[in-house]
Structure formats: structure tokens, C-alpha cells
Jmol script that loads the backbone (N, CA, C; Angstrom):
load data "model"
ATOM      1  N   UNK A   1     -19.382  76.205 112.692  1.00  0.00           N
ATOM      2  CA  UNK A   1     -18.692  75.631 111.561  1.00  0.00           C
ATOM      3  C   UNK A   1     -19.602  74.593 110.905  1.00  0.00           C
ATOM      4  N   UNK A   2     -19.806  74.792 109.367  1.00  0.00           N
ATOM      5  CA  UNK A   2     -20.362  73.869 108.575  1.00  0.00           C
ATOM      6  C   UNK A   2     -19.434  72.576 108.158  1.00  0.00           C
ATOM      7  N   UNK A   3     -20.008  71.554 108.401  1.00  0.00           N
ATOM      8  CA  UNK A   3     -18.933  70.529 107.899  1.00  0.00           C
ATOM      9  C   UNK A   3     -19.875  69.600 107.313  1.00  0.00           C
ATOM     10  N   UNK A   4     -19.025  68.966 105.935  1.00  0.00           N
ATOM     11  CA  UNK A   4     -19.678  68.241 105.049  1.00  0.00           C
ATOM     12  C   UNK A   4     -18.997  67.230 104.254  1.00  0.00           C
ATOM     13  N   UNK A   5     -19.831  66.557 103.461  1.00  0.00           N
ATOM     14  CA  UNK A   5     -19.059  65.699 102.469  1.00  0.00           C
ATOM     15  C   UNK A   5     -19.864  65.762 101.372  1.00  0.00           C
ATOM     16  N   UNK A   6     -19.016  65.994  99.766  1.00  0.00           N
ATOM     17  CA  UNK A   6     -19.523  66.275  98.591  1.00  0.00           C
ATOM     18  C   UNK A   6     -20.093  64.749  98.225  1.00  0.00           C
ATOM     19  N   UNK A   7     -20.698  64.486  97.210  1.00  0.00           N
ATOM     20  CA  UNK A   7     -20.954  63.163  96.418  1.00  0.00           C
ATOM     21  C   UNK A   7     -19.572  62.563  96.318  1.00  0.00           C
ATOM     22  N   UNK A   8     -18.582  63.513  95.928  1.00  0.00           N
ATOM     23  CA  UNK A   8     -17.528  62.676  95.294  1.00  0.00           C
ATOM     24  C   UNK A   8     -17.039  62.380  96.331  1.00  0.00           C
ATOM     25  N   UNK A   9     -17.029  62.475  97.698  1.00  0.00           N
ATOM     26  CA  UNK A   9     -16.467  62.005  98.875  1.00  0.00           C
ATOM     27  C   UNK A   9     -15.192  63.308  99.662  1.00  0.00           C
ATOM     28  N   UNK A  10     -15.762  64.381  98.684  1.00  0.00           N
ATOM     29  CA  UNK A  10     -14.515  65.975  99.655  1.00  0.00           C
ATOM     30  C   UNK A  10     -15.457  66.235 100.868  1.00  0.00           C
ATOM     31  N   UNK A  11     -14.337  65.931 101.717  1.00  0.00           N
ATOM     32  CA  UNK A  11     -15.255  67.193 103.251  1.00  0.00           C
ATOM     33  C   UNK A  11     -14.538  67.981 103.578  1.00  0.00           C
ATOM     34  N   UNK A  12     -15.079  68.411 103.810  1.00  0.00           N
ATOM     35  CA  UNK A  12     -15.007  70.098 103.971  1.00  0.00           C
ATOM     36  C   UNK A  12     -15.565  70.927 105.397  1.00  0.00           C
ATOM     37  N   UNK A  13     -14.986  72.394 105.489  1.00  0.00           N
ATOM     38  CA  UNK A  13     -15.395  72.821 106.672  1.00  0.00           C
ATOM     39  C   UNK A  13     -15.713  74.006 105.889  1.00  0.00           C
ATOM     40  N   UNK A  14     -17.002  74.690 106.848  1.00  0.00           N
ATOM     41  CA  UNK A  14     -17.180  76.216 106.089  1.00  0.00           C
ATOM     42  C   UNK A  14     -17.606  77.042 107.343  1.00  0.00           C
ATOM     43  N   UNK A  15     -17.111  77.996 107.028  1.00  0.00           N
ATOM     44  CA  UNK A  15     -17.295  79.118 108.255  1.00  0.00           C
ATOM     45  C   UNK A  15     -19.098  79.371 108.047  1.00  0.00           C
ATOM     46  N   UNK A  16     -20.169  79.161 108.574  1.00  0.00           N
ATOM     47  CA  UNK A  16     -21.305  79.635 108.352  1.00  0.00           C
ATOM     48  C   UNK A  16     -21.446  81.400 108.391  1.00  0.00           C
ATOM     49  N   UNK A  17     -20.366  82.494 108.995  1.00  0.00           N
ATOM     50  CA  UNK A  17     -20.097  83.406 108.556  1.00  0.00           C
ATOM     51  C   UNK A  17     -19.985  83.649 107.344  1.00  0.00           C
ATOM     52  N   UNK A  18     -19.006  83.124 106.539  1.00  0.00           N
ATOM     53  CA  UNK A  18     -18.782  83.529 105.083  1.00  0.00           C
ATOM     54  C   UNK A  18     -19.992  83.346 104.129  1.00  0.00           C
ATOM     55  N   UNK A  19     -20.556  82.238 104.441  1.00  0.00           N
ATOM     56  CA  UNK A  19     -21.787  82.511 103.713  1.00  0.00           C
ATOM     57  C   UNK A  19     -23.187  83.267 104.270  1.00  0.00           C
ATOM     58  N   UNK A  20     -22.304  83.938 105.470  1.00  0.00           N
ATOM     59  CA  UNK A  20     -23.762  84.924 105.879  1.00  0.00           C
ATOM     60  C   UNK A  20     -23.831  85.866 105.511  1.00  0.00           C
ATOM     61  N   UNK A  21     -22.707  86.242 104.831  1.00  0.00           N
ATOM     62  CA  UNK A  21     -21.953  87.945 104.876  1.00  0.00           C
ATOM     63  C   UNK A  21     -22.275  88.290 103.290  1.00  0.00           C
ATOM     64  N   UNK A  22     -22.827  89.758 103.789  1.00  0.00           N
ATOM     65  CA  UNK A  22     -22.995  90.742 102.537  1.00  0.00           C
ATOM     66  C   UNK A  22     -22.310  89.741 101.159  1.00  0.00           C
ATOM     67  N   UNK A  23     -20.961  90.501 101.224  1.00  0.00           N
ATOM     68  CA  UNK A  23     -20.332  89.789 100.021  1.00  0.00           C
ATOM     69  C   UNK A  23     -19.769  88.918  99.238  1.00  0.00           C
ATOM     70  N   UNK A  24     -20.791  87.997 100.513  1.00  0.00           N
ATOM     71  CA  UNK A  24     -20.810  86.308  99.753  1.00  0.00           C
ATOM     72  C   UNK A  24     -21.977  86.548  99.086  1.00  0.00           C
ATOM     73  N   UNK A  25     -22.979  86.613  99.483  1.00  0.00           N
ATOM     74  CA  UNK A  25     -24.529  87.508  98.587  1.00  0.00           C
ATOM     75  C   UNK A  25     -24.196  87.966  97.373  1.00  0.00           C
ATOM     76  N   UNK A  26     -23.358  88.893  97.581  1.00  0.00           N
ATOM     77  CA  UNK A  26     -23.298  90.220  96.215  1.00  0.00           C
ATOM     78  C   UNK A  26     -23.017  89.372  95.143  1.00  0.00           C
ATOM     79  N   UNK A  27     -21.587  88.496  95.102  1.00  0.00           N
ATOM     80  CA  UNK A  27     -20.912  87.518  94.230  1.00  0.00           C
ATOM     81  C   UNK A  27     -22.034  86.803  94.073  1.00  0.00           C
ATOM     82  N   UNK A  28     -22.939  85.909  94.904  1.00  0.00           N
ATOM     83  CA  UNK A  28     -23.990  84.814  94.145  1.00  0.00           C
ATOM     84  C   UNK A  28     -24.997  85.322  93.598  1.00  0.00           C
ATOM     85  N   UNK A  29     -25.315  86.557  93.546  1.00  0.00           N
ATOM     86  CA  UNK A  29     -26.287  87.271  93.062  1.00  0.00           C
ATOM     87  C   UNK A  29     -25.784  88.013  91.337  1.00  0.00           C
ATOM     88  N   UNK A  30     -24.382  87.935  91.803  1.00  0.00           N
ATOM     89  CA  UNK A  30     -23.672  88.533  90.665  1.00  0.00           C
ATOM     90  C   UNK A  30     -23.103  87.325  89.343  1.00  0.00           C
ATOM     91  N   UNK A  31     -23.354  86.259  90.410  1.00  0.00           N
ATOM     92  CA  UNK A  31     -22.909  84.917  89.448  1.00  0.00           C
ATOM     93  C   UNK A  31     -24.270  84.717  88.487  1.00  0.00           C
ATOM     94  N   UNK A  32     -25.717  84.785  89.484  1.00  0.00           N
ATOM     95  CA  UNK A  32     -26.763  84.438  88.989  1.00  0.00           C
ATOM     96  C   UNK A  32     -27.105  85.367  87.468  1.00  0.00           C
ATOM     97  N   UNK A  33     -26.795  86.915  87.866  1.00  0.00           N
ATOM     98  CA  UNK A  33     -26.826  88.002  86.924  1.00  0.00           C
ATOM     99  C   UNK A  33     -26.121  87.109  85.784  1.00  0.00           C
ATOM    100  N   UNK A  34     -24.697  86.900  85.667  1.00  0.00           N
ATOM    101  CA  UNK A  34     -24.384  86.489  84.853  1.00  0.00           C
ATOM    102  C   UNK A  34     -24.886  85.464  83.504  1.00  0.00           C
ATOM    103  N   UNK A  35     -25.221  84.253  84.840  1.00  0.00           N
ATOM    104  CA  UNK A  35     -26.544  83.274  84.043  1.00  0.00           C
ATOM    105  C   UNK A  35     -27.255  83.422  83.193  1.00  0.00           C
ATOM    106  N   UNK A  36     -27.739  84.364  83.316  1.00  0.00           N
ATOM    107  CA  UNK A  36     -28.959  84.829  83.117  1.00  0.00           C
ATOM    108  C   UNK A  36     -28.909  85.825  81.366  1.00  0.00           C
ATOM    109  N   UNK A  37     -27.675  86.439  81.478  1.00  0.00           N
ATOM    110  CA  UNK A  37     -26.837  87.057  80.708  1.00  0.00           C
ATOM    111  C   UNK A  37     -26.260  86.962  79.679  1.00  0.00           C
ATOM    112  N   UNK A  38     -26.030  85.619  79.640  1.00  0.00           N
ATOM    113  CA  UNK A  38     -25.152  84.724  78.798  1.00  0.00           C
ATOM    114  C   UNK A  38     -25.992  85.444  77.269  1.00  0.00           C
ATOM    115  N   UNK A  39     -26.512  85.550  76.883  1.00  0.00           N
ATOM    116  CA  UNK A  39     -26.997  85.749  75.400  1.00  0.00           C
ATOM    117  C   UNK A  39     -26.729  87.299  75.019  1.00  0.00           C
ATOM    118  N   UNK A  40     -26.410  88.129  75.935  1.00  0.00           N
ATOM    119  CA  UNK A  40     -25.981  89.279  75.803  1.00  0.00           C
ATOM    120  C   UNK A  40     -24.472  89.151  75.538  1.00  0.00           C
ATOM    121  N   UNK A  41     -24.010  88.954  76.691  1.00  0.00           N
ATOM    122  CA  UNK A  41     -22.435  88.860  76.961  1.00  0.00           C
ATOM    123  C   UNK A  41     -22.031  88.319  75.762  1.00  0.00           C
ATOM    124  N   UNK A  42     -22.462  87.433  75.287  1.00  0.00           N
ATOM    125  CA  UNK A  42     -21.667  85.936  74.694  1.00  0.00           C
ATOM    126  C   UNK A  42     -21.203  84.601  75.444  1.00  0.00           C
ATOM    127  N   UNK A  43     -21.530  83.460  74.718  1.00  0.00           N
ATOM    128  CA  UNK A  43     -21.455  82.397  75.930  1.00  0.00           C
ATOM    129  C   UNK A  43     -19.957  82.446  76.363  1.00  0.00           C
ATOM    130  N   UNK A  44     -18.770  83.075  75.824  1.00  0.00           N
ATOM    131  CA  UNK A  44     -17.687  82.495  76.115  1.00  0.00           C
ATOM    132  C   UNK A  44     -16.870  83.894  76.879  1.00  0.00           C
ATOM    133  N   UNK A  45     -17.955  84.826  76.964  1.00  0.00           N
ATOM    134  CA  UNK A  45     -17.028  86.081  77.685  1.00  0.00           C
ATOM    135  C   UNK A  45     -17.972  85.248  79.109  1.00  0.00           C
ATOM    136  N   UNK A  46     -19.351  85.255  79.265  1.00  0.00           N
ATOM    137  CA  UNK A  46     -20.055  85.378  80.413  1.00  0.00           C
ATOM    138  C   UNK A  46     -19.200  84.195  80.898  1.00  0.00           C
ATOM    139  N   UNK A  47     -18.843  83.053  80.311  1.00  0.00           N
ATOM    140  CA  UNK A  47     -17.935  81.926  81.068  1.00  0.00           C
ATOM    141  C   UNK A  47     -16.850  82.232  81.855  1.00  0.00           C
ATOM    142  N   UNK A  48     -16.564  83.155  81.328  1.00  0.00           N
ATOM    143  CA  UNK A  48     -15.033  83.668  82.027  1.00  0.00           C
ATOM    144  C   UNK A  48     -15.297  84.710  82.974  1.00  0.00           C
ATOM    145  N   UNK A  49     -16.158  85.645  83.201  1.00  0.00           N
ATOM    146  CA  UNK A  49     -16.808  86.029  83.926  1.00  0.00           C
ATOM    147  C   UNK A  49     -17.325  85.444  85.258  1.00  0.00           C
ATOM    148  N   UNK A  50     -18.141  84.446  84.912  1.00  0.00           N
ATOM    149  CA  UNK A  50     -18.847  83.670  85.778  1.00  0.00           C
ATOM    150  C   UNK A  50     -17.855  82.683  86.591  1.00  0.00           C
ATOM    151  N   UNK A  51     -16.860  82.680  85.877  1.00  0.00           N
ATOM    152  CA  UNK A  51     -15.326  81.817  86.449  1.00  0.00           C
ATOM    153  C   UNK A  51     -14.592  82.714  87.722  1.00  0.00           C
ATOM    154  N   UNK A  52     -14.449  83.972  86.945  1.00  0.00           N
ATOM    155  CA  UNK A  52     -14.086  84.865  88.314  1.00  0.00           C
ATOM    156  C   UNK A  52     -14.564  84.764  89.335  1.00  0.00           C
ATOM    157  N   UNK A  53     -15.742  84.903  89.508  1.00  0.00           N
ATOM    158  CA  UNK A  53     -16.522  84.948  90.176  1.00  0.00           C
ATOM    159  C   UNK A  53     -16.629  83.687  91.536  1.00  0.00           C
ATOM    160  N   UNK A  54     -16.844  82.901  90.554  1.00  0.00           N
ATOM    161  CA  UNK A  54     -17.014  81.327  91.125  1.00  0.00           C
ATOM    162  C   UNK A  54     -15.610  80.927  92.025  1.00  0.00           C
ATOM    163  N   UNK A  55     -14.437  81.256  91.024  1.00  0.00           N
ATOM    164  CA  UNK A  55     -13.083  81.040  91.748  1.00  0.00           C
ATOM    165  C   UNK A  55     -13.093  81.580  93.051  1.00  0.00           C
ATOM    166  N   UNK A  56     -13.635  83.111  93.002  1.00  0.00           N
ATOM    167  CA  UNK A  56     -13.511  84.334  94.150  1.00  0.00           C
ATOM    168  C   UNK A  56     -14.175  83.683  95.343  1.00  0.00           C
ATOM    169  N   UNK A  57     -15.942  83.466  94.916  1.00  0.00           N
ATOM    170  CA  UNK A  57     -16.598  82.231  96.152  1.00  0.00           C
ATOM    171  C   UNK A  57     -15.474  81.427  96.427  1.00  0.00           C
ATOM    172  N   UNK A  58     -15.854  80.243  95.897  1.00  0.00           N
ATOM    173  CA  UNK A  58     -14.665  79.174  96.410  1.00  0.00           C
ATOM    174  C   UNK A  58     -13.792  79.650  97.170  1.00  0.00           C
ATOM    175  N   UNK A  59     -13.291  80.639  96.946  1.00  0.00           N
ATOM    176  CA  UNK A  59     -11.524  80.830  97.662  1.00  0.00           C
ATOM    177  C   UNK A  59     -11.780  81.370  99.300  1.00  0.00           C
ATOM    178  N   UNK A  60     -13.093  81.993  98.686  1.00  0.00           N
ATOM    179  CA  UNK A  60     -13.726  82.609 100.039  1.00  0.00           C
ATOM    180  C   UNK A  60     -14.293  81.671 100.817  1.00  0.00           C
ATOM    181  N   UNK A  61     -15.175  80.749 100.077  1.00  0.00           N
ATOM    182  CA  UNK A  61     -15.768  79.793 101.672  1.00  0.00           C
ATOM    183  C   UNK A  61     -15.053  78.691 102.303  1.00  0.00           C
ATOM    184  N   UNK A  62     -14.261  78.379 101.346  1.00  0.00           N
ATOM    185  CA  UNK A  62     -13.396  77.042 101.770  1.00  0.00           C
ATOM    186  C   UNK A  62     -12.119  77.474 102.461  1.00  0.00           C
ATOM    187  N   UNK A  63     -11.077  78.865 102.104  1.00  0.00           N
ATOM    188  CA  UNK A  63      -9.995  79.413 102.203  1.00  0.00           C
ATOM    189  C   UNK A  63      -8.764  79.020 101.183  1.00  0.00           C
ATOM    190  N   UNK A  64      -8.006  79.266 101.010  1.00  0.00           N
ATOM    191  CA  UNK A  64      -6.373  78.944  99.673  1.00  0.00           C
ATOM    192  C   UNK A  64      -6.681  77.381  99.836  1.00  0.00           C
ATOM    193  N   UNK A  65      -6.169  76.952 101.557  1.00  0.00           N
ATOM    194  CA  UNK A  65      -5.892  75.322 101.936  1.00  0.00           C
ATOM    195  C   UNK A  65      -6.750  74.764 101.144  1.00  0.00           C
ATOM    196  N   UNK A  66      -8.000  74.517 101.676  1.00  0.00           N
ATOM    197  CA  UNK A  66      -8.822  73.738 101.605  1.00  0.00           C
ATOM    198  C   UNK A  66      -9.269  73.955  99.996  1.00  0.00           C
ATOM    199  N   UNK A  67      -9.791  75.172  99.163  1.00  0.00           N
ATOM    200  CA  UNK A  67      -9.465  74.846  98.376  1.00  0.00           C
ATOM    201  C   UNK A  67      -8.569  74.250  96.744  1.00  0.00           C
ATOM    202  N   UNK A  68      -7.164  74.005  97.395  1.00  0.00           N
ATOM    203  CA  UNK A  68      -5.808  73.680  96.856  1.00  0.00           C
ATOM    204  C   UNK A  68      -6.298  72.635  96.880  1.00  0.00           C
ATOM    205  N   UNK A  69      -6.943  71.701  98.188  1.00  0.00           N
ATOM    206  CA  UNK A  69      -7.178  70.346  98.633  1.00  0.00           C
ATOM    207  C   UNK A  69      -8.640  69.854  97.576  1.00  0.00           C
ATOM    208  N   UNK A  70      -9.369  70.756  97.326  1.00  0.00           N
ATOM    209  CA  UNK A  70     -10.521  70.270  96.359  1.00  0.00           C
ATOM    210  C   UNK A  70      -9.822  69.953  95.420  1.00  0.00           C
ATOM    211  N   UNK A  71      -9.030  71.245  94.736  1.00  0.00           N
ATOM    212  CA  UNK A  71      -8.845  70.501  93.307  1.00  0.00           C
ATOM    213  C   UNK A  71      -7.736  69.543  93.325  1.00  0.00           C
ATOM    214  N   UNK A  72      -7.188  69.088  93.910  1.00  0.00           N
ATOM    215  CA  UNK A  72      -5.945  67.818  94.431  1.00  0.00           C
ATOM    216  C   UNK A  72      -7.303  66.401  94.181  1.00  0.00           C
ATOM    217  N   UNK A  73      -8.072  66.708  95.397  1.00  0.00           N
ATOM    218  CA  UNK A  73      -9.613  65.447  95.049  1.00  0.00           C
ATOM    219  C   UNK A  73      -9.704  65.662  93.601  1.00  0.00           C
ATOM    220  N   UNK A  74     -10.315  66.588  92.732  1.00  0.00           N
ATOM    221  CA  UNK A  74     -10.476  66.480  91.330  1.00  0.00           C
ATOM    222  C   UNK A  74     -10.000  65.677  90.756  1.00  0.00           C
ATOM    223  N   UNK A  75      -8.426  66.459  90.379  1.00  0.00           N
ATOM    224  CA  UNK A  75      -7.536  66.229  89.584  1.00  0.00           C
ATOM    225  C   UNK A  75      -6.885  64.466  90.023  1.00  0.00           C
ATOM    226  N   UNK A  76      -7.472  63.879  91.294  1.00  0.00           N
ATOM    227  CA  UNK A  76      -6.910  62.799  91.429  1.00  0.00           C
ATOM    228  C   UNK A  76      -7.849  61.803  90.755  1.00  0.00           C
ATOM    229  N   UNK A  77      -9.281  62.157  90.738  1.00  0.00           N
ATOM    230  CA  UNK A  77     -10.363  61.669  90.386  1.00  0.00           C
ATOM    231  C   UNK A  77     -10.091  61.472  88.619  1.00  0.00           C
ATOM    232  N   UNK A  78      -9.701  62.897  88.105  1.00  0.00           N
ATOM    233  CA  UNK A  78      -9.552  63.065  86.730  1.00  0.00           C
ATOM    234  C   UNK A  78      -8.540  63.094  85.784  1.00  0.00           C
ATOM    235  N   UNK A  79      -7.781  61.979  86.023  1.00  0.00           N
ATOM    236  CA  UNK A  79      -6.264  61.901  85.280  1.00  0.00           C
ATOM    237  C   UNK A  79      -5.579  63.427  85.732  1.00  0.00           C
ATOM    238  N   UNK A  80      -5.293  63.980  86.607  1.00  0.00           N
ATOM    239  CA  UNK A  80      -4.935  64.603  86.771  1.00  0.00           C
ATOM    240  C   UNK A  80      -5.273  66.346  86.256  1.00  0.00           C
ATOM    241  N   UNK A  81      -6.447  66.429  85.793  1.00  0.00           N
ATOM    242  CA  UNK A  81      -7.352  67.348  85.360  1.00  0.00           C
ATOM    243  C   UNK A  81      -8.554  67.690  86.357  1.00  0.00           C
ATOM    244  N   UNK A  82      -8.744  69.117  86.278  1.00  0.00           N
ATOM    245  CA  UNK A  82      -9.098  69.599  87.423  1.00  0.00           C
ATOM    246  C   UNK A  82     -10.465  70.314  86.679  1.00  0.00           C
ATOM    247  N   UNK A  83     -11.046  69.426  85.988  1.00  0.00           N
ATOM    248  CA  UNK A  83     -12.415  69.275  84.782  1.00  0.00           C
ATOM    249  C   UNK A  83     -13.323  70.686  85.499  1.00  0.00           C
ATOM    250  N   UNK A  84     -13.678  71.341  84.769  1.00  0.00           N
ATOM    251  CA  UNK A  84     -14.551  72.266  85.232  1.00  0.00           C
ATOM    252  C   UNK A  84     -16.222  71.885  85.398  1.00  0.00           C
ATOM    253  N   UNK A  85     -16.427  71.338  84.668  1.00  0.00           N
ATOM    254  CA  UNK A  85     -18.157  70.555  85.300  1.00  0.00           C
ATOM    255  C   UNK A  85     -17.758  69.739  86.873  1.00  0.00           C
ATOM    256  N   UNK A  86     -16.824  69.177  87.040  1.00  0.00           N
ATOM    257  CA  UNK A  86     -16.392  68.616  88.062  1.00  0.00           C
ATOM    258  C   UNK A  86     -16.356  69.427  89.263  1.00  0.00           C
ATOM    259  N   UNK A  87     -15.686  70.307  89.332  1.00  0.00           N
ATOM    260  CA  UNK A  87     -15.364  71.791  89.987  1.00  0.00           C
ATOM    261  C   UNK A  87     -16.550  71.971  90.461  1.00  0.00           C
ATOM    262  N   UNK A  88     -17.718  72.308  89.622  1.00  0.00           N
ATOM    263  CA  UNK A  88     -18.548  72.865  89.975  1.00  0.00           C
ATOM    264  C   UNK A  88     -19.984  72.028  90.420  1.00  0.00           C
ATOM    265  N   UNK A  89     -19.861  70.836  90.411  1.00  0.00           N
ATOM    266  CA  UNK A  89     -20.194  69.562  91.007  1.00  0.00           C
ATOM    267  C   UNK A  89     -20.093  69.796  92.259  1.00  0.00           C
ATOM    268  N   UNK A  90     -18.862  69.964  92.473  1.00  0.00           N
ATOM    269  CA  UNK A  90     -18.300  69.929  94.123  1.00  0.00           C
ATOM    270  C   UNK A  90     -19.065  71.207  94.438  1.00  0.00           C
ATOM    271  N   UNK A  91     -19.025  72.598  93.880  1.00  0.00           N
ATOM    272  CA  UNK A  91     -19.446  73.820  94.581  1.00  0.00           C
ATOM    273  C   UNK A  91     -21.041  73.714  94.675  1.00  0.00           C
ATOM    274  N   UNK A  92     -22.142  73.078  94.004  1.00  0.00           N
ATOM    275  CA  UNK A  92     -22.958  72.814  94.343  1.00  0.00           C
ATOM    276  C   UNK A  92     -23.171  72.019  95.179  1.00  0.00           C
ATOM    277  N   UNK A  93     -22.331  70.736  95.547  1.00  0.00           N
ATOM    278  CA  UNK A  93     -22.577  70.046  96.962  1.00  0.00           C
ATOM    279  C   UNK A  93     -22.219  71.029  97.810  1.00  0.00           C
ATOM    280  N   UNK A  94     -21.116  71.487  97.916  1.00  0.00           N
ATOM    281  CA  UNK A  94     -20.621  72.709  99.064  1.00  0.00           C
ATOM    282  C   UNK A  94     -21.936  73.464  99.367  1.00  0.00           C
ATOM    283  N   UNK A  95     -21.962  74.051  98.685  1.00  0.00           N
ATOM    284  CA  UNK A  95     -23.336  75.516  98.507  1.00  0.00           C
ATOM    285  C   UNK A  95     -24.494  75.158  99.109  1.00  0.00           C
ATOM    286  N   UNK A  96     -24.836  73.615  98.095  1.00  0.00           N
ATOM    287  CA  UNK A  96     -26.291  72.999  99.315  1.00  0.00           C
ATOM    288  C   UNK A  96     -26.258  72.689 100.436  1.00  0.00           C
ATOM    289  N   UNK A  97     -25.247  72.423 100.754  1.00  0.00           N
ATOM    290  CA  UNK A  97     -25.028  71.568 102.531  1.00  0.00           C
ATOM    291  C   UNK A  97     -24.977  73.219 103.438  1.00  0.00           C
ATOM    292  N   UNK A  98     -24.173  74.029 103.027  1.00  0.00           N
ATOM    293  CA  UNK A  98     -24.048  75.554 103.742  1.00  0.00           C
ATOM    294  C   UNK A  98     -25.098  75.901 103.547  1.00  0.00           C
ATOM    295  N   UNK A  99     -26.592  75.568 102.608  1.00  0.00           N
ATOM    296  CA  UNK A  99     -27.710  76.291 103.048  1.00  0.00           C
ATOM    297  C   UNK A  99     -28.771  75.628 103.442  1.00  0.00           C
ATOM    298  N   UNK A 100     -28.347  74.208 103.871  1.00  0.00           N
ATOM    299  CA  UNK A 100     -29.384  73.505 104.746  1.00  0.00           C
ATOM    300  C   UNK A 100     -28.845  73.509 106.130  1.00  0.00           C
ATOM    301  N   UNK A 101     -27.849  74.195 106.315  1.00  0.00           N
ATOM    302  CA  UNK A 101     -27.664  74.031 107.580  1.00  0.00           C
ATOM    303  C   UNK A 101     -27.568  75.263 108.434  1.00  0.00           C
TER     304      UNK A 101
END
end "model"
wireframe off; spacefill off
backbone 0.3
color backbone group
């Protein structure tokens, strides 16, 4: 078990399975595709795209609980707004700590 704490002060537990497995790969490889994409797609389809996606991770490395409990930290942080640069603040602390360890 990965365990951590974001900048903003979320800790967290992560199965080091879920991020070993095939189709945690496929999705970050499929998020990156996206990135990358954006001028094809359009910036505001690939956003929503890249949202699926991102939601799908999340739900997967953290589980429903834990991440119900991120955006609760957010939204307490952010007048009650669950800010999407924020969001994804946290999934890059998450993401780096699961691959230094």
C-alpha cells in the first residue's frame, strides 16, 4: 500500500496494484494521447474527453470512498467548489508519490 499526503494536505492510500495494472497504463497513455490532440479534437471536446478519463483513473486508484473524500478536501478548501485545476493538483500529487514509490 502507497500512502501519502498531497500539498494541499489529502492523504491518501493507493493500492500499488492499481497503478501496476495494464489498464491503469492504457487510460494514462490514453489521457496523454488526448494532450497531445487537443488541436485536432478541439480544446473543449478533448477537455471532456480527457475528464472521462481522468474521473475513470481517480475512481480507480483511490476507490468511490476515498475519492468522495478528495473532493469534500476541495470543495472545503474552495467555497464549496470542487475547482477543476484544483482536482487535478491533487491527481498530480497522487500520481507522483505512486511513482516514486
Amino acid at each position: 500500500m502507497i500512502e501519502g499526503k498531497t500539498r494541499s494536505g489529502f492523504k491518501f492510500k493507493v493500492d500499488e496494484n492499481v497503478v501496476n495494472d495494464w489498464g491503469f497504463m492504457r487510460r494514462m497513455s490514453r489521457i496523454n494521447t488526448i494532450a497531445k490532440s487537443i488541436e485536432e479534437l478541439g480544446e473543449g471536446e478533448a477537455q471532456l474527453v480527457a475528464f472521462e478519463e481522468i474521473d475513470a483513473v481517480l475512481t480507480d486508484v483511490l476507490g468511490e470512498k476515498q475519492f468522495d473524500s478528495l473532493l469534500k478536501h476541495i470543495r472545503k478548501q474552495n467555497n464549496g467548489c470542487a475547482k477543476l485545476d484544483a482536482v487535478l493538483q491533487e491527481w498530480y500529487d497522487i500520481i507522483g508519490a505512486a511513482k516514486n514509490s
